[in-house]
C-alpha positions as CSV (number, residue, x, y, z in Angstrom):
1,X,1.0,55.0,-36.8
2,X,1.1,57.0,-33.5
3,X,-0.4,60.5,-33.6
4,X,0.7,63.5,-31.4
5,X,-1.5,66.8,-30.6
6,X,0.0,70.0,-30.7
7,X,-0.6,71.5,-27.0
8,X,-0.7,75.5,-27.2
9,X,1.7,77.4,-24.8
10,X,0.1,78.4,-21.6
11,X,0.5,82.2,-21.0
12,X,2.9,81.7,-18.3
13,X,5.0,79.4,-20.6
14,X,5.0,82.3,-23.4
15,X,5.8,85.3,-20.9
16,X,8.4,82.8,-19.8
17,X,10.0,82.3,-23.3
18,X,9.6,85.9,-24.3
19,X,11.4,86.5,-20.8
20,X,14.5,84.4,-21.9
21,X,14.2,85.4,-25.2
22,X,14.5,88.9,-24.3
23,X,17.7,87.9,-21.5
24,X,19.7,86.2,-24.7
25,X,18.8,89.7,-27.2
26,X,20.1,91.7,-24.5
27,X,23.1,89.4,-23.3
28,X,24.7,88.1,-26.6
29,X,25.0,91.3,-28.7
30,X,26.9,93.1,-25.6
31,X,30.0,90.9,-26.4
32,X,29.6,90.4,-29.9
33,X,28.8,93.8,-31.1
34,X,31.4,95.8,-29.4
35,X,34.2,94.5,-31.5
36,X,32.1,94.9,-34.6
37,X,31.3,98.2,-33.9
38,X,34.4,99.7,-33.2
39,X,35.4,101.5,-36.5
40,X,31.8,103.2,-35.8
41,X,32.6,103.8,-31.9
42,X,35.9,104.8,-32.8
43,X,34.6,108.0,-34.9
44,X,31.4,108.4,-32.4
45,X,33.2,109.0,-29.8
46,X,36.2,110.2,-31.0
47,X,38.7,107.3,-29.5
48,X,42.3,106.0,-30.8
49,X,42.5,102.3,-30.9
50,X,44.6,101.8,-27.7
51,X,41.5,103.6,-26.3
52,X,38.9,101.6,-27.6
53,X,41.4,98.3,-26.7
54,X,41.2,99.7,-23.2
55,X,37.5,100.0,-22.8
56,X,36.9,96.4,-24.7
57,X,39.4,95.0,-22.4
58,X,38.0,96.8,-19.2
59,X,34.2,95.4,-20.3
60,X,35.6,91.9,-20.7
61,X,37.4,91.9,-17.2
62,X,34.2,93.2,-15.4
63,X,31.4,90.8,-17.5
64,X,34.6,88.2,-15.9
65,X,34.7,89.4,-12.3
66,X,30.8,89.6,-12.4
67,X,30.1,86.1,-13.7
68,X,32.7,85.0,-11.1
69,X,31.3,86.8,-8.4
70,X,27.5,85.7,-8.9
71,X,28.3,82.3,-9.7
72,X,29.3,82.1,-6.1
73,X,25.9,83.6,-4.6
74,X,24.0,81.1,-7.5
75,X,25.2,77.8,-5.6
76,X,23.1,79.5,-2.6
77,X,19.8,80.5,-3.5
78,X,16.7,78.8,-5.2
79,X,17.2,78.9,-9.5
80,X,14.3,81.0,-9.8
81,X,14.8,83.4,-7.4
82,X,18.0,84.1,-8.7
83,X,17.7,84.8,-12.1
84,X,14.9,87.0,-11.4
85,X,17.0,88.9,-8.9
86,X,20.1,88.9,-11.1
């Protein structure tokens, strides 16, 4: 019967997790959110639905163009450097 010991995160392996933790919070409720809360947006901010269709479409296209765009400088540049800078 084979025993393993639980090794403790360093604290560069925790800032690094917390780091990428943090990325994914801030990155995945952008696209999800938007659409869920447009009834509230809508009265907020006093939009009609082609309106809010306009400005959901518009932040798609640029999160689009963006990927696109960085993807291309990615291919370039050490991994770490570049999410850091981007």
């Amino acid at each position: 019967m084979s025993t393993t010991a639980i090794v403790p995160f360093t604290a560069y392996q925790r800032l690094v997790l917390l780091g990428l933790g943090g990325l994914l919070f801030t990155v995945v409720p952008d696209f999800m959110l938007l659409s869920a809360l447009s009834s509230t947006l809508l009265n907020a901010f006093s939009l009609s639905t082609a309106r809010f269709g306009l400005v959901a479409s518009v932040y798609a296209f640029s999160a689009g163009i963006s990927a696109l765009i960085s993807s291309g400088f990615a291919d370039r540049f050490d991994r770490k450097k570049y999410l850091l800078f981007s």
